[in-house]
C-alpha positions as CSV (number, residue, x, y, z in Angstrom):
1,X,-12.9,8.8,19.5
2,X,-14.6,5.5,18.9
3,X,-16.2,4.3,15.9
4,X,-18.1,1.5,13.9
5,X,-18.0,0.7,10.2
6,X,-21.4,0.2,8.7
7,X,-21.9,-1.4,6.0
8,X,-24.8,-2.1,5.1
9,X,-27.6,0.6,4.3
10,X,-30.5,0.2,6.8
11,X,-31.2,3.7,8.9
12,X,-32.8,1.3,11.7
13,X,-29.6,-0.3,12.4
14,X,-27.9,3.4,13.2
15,X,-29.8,3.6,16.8
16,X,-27.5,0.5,18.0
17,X,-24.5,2.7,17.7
18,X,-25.8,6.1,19.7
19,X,-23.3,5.4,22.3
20,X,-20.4,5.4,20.1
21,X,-18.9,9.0,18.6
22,X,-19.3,8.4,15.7
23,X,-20.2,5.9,12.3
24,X,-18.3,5.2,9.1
25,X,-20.3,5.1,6.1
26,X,-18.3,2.8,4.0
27,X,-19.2,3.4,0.1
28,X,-15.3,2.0,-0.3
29,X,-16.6,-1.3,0.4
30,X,-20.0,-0.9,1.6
31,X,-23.5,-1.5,-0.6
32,X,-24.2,2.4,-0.1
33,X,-24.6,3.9,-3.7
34,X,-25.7,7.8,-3.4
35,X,-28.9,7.3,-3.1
36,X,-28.4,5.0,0.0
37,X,-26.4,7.9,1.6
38,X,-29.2,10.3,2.1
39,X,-31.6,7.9,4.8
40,X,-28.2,7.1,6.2
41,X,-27.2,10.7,7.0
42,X,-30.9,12.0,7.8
43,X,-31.3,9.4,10.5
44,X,-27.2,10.4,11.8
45,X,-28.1,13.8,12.4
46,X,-31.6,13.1,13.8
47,X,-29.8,10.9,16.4
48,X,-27.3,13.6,16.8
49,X,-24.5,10.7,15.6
50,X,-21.5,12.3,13.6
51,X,-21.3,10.3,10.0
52,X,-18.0,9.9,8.3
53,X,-18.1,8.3,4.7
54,X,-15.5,6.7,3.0
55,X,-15.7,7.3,-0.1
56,X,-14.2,4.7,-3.3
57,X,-11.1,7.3,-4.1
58,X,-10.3,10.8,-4.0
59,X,-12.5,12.6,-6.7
60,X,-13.8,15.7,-6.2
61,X,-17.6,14.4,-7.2
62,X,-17.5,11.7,-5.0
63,X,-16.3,13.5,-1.8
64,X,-18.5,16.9,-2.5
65,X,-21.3,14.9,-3.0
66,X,-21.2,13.2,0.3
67,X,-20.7,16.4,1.9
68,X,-23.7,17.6,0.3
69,X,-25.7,14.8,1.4
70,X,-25.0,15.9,4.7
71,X,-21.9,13.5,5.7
72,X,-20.1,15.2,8.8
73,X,-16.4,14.2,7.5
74,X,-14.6,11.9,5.1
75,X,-12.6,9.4,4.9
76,X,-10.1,9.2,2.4
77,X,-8.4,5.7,1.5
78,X,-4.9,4.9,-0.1
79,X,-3.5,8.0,0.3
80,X,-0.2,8.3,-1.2
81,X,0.5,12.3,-2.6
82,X,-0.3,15.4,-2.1
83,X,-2.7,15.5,-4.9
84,X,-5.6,13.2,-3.3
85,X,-5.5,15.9,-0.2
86,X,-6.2,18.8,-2.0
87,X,-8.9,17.0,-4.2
88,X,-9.9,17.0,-0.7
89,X,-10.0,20.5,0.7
90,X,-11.2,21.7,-2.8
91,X,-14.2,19.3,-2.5
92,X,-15.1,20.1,1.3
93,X,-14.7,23.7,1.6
94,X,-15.6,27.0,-0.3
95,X,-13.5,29.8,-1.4
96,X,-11.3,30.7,-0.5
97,X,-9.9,27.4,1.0
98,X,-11.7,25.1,-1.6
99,X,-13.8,25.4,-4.5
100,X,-17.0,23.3,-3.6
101,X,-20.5,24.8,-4.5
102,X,-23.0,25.8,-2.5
103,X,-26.2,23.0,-2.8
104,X,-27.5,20.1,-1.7
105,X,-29.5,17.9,0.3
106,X,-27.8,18.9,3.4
107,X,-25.0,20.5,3.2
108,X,-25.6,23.1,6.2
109,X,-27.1,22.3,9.4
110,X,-30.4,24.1,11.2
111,X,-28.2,27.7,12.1
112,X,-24.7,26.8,10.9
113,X,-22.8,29.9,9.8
114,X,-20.4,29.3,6.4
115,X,-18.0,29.6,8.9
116,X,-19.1,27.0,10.9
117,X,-19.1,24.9,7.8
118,X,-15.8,25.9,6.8
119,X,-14.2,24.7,10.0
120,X,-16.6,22.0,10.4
121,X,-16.3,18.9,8.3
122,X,-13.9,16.0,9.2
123,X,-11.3,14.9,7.0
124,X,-9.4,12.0,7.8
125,X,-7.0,10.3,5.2
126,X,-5.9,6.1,5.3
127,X,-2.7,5.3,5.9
128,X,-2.3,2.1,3.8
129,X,1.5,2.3,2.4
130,X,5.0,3.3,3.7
131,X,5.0,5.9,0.5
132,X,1.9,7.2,2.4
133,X,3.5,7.1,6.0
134,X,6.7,8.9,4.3
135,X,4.3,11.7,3.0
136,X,3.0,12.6,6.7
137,X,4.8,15.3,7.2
138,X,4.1,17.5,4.3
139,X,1.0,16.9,4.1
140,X,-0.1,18.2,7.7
141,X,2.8,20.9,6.5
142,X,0.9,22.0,3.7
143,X,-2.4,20.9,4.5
144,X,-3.0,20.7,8.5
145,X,-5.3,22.9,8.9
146,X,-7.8,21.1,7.0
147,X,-6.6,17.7,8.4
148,X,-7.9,16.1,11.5
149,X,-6.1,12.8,11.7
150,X,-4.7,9.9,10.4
151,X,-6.5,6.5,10.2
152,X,-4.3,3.4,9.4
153,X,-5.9,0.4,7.1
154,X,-4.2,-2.4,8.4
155,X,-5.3,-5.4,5.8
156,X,-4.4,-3.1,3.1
157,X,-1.0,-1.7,4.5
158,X,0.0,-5.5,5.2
159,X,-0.8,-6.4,1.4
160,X,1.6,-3.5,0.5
161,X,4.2,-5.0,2.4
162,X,3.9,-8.2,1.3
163,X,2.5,-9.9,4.5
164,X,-1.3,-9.7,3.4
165,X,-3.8,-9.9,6.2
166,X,-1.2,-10.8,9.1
167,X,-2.0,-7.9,11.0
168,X,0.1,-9.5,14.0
169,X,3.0,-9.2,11.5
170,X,5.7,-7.7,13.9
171,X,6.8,-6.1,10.4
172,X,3.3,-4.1,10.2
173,X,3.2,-3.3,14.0
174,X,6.4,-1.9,13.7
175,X,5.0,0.3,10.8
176,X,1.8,1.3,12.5
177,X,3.6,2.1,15.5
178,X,5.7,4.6,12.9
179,X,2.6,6.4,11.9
180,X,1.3,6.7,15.2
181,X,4.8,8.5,16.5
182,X,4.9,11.0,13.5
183,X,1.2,11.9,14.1
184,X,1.9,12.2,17.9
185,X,5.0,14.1,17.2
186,X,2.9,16.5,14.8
187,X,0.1,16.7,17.1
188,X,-2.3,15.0,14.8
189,X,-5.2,12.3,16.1
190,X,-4.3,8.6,15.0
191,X,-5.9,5.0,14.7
192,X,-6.5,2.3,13.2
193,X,-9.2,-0.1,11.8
194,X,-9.3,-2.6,14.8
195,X,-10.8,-6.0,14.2
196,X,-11.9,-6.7,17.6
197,X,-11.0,-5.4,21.2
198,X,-8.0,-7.0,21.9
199,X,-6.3,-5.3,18.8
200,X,-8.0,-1.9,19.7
201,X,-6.3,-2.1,23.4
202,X,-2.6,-2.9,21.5
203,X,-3.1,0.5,19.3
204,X,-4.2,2.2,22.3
205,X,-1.7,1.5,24.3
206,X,1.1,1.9,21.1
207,X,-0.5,6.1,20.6
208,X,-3.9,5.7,19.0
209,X,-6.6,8.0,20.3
210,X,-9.5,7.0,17.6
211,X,-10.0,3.7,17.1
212,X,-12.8,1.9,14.3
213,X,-14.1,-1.4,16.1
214,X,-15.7,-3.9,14.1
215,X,-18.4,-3.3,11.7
216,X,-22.4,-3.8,11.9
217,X,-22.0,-7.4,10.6
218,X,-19.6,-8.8,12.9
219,X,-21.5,-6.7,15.7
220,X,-24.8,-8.8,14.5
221,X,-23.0,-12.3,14.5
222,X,-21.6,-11.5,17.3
223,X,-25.1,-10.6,19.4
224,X,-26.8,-13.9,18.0
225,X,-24.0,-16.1,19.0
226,X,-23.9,-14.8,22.7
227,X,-27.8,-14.7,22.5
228,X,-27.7,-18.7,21.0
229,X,-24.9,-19.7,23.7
230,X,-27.3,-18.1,26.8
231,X,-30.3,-20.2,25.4
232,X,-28.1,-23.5,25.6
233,X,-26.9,-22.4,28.8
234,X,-30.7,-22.3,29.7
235,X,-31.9,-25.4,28.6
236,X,-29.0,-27.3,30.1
237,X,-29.5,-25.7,33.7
């Protein structure tokens, strides 16, 4: 599975990204308030692109009321007990298996069953400590059924080891490559924020099937420096 961070809160910029599976809607870091969510999410589903939002911390109004607004999964940073997952579950599913209520924006799609609903939604919590890597296995012990992967936040896990933002660090690849065996060995999906292709290649290659490449602003400075570069190119020929 490939993906792309957006951050900022502009519905036009969505039809870039139909050939990827899906788009993170970052309210962790993002400008999206709720409000912003709902053009964000209307325009995903009209474009039949999956939406995951990542939401500022695991609180049950925060997560429910993405998945009201029609969010397709959730992303759930600095995950570090067993407590942040089943705020979690409780927020994205009904009972029996949660305790969310039924309402919203849009919460179901056109024809979708409340069993379709319940099996569903995405749930995919962020790696960012060794405390969090430790706590793997009981969670998907506990709480597997509900959980769909495993997404690694590189900056932040190198802050927490004391190497901030050297994501070359052998000390953090060595780490990384410890979450990736775990989830493989517990049959899990894994990934990792990659900053650019060469760094989504090296977590492919280390285990990682889903894999979040750049965001809509590097995307953008990226397009008008290539578009700039062809112009000189022209007007030297």
């Amino acid at each position: 599975m490939m993906g792309n961070i957006m951050t900022e809160h502009s519905p036009l910029l969505l039809d870039a990204f139909t050939d990827l599976d899906c788009v993170l809607l970052d309210k962790e870091h993002g400008v999206f308030g709720t409000e912003e969510l709902i053009p964000m999410t209307m325009r995903c589903r009209a474009l039949e692109l999956p939406s995951i939002v990542r939401v500022e911390d695991s609180a049950y109004h925060l997560i429910a009321k993405a998945i009201d607004l029609g969010a397709d999964g959730i992303m759930l940073p600095r995950v570090e007990s067993l407590e942040q997952i089943k705020t979690a579950v409780d927020a994205m599913h009904f009972p029996p298996i949660g305790r969310t209520g039924f309402g919203g924006w849009g919460i179901f799609r056109a024809g979708e069953t409340m069993d379709d609903f319940q099996k569903g939604r995405i749930l995919l919590p962020q790696i960012e400590s060794v405390k969090g890597r430790e706590l793997i296995p009981q969670m998907v012990e506990l709480y597997g059924d509900f959980i769909d992967g495993f997404i690694i936040g590189p900056n932040d896990y190198s802050i927490s080891l004391g190497i901030p933002r050297e994501t070359d660090n052998p000390i953090l690849i060595e780490e990384i490559q410890k979450v990736f065996a775990v989830c493989n060995k517990l049959g899990k999906s894994c990934g990792c924020y990659a900053a650019d292709s060469v760094h989504a290649q090296r977590y492919q290659k280390m285990g990682a099937n889903v894999l979040w490449n750049g965001d809509d602003i590097s995307y953008m400075r990226a397009g008008i420096r290539a578009s700039f570069a062809y112009e000189n190119e022209v007007t030297q020929a």
